[in-house]
LUMVEXRO-244003 format. One record per residue (C-alpha): residue in one letter; chain; z, x negated, y negated. Coordinates in nm, 3 decimals. Example, Ala and Ser with C-alpha at 12.3 -4.5 7.8 and 13.67 -1.06 7.14 Angstrom:
2
A A 0.780 -1.230 0.450
S A 0.714 -1.367 0.106
END
This chain:
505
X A -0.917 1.628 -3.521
X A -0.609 1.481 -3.648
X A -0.557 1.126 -3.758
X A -0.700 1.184 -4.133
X A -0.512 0.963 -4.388
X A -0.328 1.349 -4.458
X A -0.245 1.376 -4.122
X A -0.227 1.032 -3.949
X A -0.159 1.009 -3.557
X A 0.189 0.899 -3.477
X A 0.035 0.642 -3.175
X A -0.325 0.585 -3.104
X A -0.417 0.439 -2.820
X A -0.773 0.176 -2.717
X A -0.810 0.179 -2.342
X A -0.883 0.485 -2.124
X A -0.799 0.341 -1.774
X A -0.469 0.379 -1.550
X A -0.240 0.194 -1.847
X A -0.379 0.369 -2.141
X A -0.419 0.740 -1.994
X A -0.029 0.688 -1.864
X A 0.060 0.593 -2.227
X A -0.120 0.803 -2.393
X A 0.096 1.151 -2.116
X A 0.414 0.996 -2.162
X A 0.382 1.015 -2.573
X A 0.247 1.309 -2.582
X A 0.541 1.433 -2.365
X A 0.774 1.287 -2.609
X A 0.638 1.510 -2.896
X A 0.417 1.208 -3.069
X A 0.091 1.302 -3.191
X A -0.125 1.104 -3.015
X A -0.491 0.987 -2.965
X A -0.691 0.798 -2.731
X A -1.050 0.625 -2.722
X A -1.257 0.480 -2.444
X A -1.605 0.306 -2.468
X A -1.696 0.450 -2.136
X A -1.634 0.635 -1.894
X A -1.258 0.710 -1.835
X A -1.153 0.498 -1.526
X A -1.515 0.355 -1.537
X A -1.398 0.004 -1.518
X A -1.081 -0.177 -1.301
X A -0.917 0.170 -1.265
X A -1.167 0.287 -1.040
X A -1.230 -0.044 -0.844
X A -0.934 -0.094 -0.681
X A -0.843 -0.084 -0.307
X A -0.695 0.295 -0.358
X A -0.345 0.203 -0.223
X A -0.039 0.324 -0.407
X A 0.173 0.020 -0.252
X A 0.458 -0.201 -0.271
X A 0.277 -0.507 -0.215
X A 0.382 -0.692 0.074
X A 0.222 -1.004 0.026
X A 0.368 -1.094 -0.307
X A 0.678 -1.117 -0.069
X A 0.549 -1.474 -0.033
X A 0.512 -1.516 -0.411
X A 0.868 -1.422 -0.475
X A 0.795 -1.110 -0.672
X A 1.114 -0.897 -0.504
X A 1.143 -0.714 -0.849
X A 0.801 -0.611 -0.887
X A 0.762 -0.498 -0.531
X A 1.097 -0.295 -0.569
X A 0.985 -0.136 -0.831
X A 0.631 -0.103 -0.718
X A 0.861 0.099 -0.394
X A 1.032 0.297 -0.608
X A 0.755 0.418 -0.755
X A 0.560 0.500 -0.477
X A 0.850 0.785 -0.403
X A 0.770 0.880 -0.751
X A 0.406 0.903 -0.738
X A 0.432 1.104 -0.390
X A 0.584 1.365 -0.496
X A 0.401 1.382 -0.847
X A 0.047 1.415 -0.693
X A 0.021 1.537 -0.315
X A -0.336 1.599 -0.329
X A -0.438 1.282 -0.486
X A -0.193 1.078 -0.290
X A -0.056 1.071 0.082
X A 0.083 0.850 0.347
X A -0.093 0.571 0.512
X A 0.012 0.369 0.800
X A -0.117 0.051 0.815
X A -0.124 -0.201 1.147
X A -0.116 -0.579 1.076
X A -0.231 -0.738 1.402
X A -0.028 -1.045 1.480
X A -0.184 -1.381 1.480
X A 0.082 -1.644 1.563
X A -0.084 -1.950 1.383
X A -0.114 -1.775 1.049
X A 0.258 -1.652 1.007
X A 0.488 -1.638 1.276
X A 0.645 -1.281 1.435
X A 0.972 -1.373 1.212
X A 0.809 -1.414 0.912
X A 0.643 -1.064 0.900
X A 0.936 -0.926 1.049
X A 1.186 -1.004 0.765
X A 0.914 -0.937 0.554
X A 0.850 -0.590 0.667
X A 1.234 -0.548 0.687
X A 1.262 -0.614 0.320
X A 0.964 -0.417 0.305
X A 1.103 -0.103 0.411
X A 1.460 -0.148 0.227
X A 1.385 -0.314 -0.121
X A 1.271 0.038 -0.286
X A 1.607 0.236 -0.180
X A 1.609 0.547 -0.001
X A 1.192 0.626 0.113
X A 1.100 0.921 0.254
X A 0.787 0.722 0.486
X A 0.835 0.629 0.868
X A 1.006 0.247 0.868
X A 0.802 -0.074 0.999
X A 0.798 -0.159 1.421
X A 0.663 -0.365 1.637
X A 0.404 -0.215 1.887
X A 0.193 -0.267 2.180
X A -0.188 -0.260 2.019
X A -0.348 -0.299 2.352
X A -0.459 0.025 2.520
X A -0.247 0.244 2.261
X A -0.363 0.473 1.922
X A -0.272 0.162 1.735
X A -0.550 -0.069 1.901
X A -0.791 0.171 1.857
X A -1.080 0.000 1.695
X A -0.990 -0.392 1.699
X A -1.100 -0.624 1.918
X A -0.911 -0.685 2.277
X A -0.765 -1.003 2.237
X A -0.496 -0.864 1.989
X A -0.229 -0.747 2.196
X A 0.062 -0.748 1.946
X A 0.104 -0.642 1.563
X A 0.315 -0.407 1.331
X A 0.301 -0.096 1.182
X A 0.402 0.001 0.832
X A 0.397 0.261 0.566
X A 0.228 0.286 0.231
X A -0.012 0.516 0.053
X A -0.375 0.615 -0.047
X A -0.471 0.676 -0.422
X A -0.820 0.833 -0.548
X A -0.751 0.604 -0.828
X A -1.021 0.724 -1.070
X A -0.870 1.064 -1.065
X A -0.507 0.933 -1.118
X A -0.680 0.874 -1.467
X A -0.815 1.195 -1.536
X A -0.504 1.382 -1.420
X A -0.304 1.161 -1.646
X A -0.589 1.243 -1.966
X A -0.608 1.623 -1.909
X A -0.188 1.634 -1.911
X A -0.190 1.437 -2.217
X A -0.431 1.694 -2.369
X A -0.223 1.962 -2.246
X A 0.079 1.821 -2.425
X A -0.129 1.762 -2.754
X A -0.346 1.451 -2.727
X A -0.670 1.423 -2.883
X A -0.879 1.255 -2.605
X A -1.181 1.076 -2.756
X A -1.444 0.971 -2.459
X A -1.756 0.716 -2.507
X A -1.604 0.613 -2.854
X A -1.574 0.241 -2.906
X A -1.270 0.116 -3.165
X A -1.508 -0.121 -3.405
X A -1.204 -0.230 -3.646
X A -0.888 -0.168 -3.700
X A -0.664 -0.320 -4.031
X A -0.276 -0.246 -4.146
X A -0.307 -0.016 -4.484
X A 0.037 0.025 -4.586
X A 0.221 0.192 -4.366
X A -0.041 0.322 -4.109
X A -0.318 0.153 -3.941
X A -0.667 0.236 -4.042
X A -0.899 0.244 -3.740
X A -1.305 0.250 -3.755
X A -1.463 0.454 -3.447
X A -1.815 0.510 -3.344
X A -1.918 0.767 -3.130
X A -2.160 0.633 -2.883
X A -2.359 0.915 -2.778
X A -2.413 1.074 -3.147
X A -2.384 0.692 -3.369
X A -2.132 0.826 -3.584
X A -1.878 0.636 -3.699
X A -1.569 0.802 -3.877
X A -1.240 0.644 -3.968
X A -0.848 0.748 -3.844
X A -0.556 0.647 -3.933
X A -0.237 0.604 -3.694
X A 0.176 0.509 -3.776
X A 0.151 0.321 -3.443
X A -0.152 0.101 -3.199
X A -0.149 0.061 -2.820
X A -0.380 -0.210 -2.699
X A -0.446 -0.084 -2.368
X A -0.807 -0.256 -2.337
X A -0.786 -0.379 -1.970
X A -0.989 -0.699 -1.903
X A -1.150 -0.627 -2.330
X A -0.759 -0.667 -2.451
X A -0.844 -1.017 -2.623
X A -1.181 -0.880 -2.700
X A -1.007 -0.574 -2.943
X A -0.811 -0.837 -3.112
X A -1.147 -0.921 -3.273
X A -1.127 -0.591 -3.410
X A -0.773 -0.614 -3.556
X A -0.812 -0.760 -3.883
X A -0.541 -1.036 -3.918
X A -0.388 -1.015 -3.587
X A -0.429 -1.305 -3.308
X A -0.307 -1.247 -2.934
X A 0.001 -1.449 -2.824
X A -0.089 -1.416 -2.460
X A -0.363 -1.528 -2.195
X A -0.507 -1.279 -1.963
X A -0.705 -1.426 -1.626
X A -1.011 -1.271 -1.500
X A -1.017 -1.189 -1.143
X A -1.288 -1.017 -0.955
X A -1.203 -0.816 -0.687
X A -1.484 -0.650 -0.454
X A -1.491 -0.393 -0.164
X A -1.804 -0.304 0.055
X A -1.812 0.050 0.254
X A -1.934 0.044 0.594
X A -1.978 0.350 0.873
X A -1.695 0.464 1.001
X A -1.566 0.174 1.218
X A -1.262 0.308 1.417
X A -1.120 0.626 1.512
X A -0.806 0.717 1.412
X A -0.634 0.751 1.036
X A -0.450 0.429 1.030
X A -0.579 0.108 0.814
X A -0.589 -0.261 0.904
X A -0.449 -0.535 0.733
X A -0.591 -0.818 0.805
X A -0.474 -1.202 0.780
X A -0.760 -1.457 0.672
X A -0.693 -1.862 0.740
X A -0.726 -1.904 0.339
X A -0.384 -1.732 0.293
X A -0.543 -1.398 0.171
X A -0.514 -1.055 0.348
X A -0.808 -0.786 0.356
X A -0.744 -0.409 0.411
X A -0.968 -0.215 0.669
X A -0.936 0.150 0.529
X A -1.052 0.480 0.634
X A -1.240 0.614 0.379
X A -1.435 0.915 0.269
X A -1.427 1.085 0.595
X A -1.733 0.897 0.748
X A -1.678 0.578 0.607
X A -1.476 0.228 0.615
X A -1.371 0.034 0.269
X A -1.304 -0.293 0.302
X A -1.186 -0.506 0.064
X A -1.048 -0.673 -0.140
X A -1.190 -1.060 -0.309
X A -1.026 -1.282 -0.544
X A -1.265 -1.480 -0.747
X A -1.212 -1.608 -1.115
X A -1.430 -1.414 -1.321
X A -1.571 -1.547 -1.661
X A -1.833 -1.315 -1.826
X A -1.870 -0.960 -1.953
X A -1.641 -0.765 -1.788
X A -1.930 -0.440 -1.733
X A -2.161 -0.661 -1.568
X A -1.971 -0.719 -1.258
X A -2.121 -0.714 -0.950
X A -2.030 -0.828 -0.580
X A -2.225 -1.170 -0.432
X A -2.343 -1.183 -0.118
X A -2.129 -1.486 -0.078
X A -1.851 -1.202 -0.134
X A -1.990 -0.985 0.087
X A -2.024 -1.218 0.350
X A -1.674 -1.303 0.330
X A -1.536 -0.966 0.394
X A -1.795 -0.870 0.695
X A -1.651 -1.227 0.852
X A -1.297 -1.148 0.804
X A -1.340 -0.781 0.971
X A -1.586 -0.929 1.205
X A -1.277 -1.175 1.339
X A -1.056 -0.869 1.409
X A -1.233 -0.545 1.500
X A -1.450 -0.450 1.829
X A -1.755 -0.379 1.620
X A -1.855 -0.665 1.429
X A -1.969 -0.597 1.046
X A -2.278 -0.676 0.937
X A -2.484 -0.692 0.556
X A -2.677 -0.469 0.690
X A -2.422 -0.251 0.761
X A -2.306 -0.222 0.390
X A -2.391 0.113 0.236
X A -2.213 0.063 -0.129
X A -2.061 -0.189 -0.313
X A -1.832 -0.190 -0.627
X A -1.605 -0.486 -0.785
X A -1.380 -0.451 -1.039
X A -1.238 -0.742 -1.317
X A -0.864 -0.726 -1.278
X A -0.711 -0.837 -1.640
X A -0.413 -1.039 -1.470
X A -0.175 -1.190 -1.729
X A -0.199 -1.588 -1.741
X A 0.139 -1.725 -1.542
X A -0.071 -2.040 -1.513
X A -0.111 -2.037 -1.143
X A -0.386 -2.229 -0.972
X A -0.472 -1.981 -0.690
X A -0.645 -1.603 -0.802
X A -0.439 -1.471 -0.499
X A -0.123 -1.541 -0.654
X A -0.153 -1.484 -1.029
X A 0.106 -1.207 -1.085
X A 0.052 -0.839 -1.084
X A 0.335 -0.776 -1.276
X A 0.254 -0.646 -1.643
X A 0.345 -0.798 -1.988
X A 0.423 -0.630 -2.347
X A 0.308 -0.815 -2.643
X A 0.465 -0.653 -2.938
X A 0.337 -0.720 -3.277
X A 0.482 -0.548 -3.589
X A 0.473 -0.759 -3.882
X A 0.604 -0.487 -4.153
X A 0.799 -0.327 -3.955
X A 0.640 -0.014 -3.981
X A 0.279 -0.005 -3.818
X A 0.375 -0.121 -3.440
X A 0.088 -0.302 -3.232
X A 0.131 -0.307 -2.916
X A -0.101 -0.494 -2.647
X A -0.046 -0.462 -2.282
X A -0.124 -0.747 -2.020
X A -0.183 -0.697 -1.666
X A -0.030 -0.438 -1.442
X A -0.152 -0.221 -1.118
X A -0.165 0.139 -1.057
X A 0.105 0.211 -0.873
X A 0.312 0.078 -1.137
X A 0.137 0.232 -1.444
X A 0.440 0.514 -1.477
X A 0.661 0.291 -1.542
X A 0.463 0.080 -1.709
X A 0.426 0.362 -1.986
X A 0.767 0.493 -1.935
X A 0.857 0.068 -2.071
X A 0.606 0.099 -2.343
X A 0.726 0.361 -2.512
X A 1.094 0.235 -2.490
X A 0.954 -0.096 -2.675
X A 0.793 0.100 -2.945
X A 1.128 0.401 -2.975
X A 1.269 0.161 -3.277
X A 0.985 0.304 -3.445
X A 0.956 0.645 -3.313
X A 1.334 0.770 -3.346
X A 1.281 1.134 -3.273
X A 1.034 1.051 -3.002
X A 1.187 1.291 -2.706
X A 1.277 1.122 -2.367
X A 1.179 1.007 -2.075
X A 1.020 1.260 -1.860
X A 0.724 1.173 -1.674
X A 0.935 1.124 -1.357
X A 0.992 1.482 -1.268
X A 0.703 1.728 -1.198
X A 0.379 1.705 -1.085
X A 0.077 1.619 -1.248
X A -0.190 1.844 -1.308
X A -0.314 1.977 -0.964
X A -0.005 1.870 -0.774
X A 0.192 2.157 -0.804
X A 0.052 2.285 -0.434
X A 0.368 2.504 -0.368
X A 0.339 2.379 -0.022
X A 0.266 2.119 0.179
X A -0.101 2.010 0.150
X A -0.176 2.170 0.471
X A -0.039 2.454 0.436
X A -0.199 2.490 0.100
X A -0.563 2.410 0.261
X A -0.457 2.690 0.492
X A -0.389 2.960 0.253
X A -0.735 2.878 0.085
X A -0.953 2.870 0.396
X A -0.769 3.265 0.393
X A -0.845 3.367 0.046
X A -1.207 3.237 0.136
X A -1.282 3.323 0.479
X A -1.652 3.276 0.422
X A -1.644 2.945 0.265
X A -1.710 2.629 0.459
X A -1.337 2.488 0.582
X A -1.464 2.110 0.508
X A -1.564 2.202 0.155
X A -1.230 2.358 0.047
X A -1.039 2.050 0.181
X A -1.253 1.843 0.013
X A -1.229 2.052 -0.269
X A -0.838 2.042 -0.253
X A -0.799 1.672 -0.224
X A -0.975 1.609 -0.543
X A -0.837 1.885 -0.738
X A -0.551 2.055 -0.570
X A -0.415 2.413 -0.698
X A -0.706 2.371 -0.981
X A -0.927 2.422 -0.644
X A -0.821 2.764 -0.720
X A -0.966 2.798 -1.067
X A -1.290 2.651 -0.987
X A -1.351 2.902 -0.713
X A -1.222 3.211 -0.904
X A -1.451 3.502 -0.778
X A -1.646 3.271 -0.519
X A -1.668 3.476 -0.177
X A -2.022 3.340 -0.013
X A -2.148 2.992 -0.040
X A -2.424 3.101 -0.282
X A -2.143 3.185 -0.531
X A -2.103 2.826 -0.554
X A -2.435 2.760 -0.776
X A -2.682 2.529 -0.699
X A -2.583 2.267 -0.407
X A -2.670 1.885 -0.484
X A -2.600 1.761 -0.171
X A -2.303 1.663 0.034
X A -1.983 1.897 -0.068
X A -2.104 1.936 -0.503
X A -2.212 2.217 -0.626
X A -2.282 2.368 -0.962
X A -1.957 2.529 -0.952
X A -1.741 2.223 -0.963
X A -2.011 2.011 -1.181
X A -1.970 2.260 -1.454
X A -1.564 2.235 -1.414
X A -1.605 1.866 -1.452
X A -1.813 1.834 -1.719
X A -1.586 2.134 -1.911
X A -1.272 2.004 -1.841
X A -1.297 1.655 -1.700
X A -1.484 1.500 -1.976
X A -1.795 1.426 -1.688
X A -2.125 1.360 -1.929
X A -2.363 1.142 -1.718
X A -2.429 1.185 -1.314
X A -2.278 0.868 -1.244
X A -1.982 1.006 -1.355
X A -1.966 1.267 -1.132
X A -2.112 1.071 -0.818
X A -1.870 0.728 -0.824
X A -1.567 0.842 -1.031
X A -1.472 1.233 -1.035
X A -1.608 1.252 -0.638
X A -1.767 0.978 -0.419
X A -2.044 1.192 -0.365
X A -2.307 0.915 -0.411
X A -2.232 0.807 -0.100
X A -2.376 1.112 0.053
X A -2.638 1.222 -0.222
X A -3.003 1.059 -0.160
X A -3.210 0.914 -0.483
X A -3.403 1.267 -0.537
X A -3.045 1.460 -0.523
X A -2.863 1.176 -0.740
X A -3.155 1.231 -1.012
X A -3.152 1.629 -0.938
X A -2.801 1.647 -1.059
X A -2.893 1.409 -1.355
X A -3.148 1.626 -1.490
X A -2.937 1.892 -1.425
X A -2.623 1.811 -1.648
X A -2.853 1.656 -1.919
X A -2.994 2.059 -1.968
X A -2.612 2.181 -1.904
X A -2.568 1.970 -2.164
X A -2.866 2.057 -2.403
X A -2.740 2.476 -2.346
X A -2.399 2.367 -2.480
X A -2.510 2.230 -2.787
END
């Protein structure tokens, strides 16, 4: 591994969610020699608890933030074309209710909306008729009126492993379940203490250049860096989404307007399933230990109960997750309206060993965000190369035709193989779908089935080239298999990647 005093990285990085993985491509991609560590799980925290929308934003219209939701347009283009399988269209209806925010309200909202980002390739905002049409389908009777508009679905946890494995591609030394235990300036490189948390060893590197990418731990880490105090506040804010059965037909979401101000989305999800979502409580705590209420999940069944034909009940709820968004401190009162937008702290004292700490953010913005990040630290990178993380796709995306057409042309190559299965498998993995079923011509080729749409085949691929060590892991992150896995399969597949594991060692 590099990063010995002989052979120091150019940038390490702290932080393997959505900021730190994008950081950690874009450098690489520039020609830095670069290294990451994550505690967990990559994406085991706020990066995979979010409401899976790659999205402008439209409701922080009413807090003003035109440039972040431009960019946060923009972006969305970007992010399109950079990951088809991971990411595609969404239409989403808003059903109008007059005493919340009047027609003219949304609709100079929505026309702003649809005109902020430049030139979008997704079907404009309108007005529509929600009784007795496609749009309707699924709410309750007495909404008549709404609008329809564009954005797009994200299988966020998998943004973050796409973003790792290019990295590593380019270079990157990706460290997972290694926790940064100090870090001090010696001279002109940083000297970092790691521990390895499945073995206990502990080993030191040593870097020209350190990203702070912690998430909701990036005060935490400054406890690490030895003479180095954060200038910035970061707020706490839980978020939490329940998943219901499927409660409408039809591939359109619901956006949904609550009398406190906030807005809850109403998603298709998984096939069989709704996600709905999203909270915003202040949070105060360890980040790892959070978990929804059932004040929280009360909330959300109410809200959806207001609006759709089939009311949502607790007992309804068949999974839960919540997520601690590390918002950076604007000093607003209300959770709803802290900013998304993302802040740099840059610290470099000599001159020479660069620290830089990174507040807030979302994911459809984390491009950019490391595209911004590197430009802050190029004073001390020179030769770094430039910006490039724009163009091409990311790993998986490069179909070679439309996702349909693509899910076509394997259902051909593997006439005997279930049709479901290779969609599934091409949404989570796209043209790599075609590595994992190299020489796979009868379902038994496949290896040992778990349950649901896993087998062997692709639990060896992700634990070989995902970085996938425990079950959960595989069942919440790299697929959402858990929701279809019962306890005895969920502890099958356990026991069965602890001896995959064993063989390898």
């Amino acid at each position: 591994m590099a990063g010995t005093r002989e052979q120091p990285f150019d940038l390490f990085i702290v932080g393997g969610g959505i900021n730190g993985a994008g950081i950690a491509n874009d450098a690489a991609g520039r020609g830095l020699n670069v290294g990451l560590c994550e505690m967990a799980d990559f994406a085991g925290a706020t990066s995979s608890a979010s409401t899976k929308l790659i999205h402008g934003g439209l409701r922080y219209l009413e807090y003003y933030e035109f440039r972040l939701v431009r960019e946060s347009l923009a972006e969305r283009e970007v992010l399109l074309r950079k990951a088809p399988h991971i990411i595609w269209p969404l239409r989403f209806v808003l059903p109008h209710e007059p005493h919340l925010r009047p027609s003219w309200m949304i609709r100079i909202g929505l026309f702003l909306y649809d005109r902020l980002g430049g030139r979008m390739s997704l079907p404009k905002s309108k007005g529509v008729k929600l009784a007795g049409t496609p749009w309707g389908v699924g709410l309750a009777e007495r909404y008549t009126k709404g609008f329809v508009y564009s954005d797009c679905w994200v299988d966020d946890a998998r943004l973050v492993i796409f973003n790792l494995m290019q990295a590593r591609e380019k270079g990157a030394t990706i460290l997972p379940r290694t926790q940064c235990l100090a870090a001090s300036r010696d001279g002109e490189l940083w000297r970092v203490s790691l521990r390895d948390l499945q073995s206990g060893q502990e080993r030191e590197i040593f870097a020209r250049g350190l990203v702070n990418a912690a998430g909701p731990w990036v005060r935490h880490l400054f406890d690490a860096l030895s003479g180095v105090k954060p200038g910035n506040n970061v707020r706490l804010v839980k978020g939490s989404h329940i998943v219901v059965p499927r409660q409408h037909a039809g591939e359109h979401a619901f956006i949904l307007q609550n009398r406190d101000n906030r807005i809850v989305f109403v998603i298709p999800y998984q096939n069989d399933y709704t996600l709905i979502g999203t909270t915003d409580v202040p949070y105060q705590g360890e980040p790892r230990d959070v978990k929804i209420t059932n004040e929280e999940i009360d909330y959300l069944c109410a809200i959806a109960s207001d609006y759709l034909a089939r009311p949502v009940t607790p007992k309804d709820v068949v999974w839960t997750y919540s997520g601690v968004r590390p918002l950076y401190d604007d000093g607003s009162d209300n959770p709803s309206a802290v900013t998304r937008d993302y802040v740099f702290e840059l610290d470099a004292a000599n001159e020479a060993t660069p620290l830089l700490s990174v507040y807030g953010g979302k994911i459809t913005t984390y491009r950019e965000l490391a595209e911004r990040a590197l430009h802050k630290l190029k004073p001390f990178y020179p030769a770094m190369g430039p910006d490039w993380t724009a163009q091409g796709p990311l790993p998986g995306g490069d179909l070679g035709l439309e996702f349909e057409a693509f899910v076509g042309a394997l259902v051909t190559r593997h006439p005997a193989l279930p049709p479901d299965y290779l969609r599934t498998l091409a949404r989570r993995h796209g043209s790599h779908a075609n590595r994992i079923l190299d020489g796979a011509h009868r379902p038994e080729d496949l290896g040992r089935h778990f349950g649901g749409a896993l087998y062997e085949r692709e639990v060896d691929w992700l634990m070989r080239q995902e970085w996938a060590i425990e079950a959960p892991d595989v069942l919440w992150r790299r697929t959402k298999e858990g929701l279809r896995l019962d306890e005895g399969q969920r502890q099958a597949l356990s026991e069965w990647m602890a001896a995959h594991r064993r063989n390898r060692l």
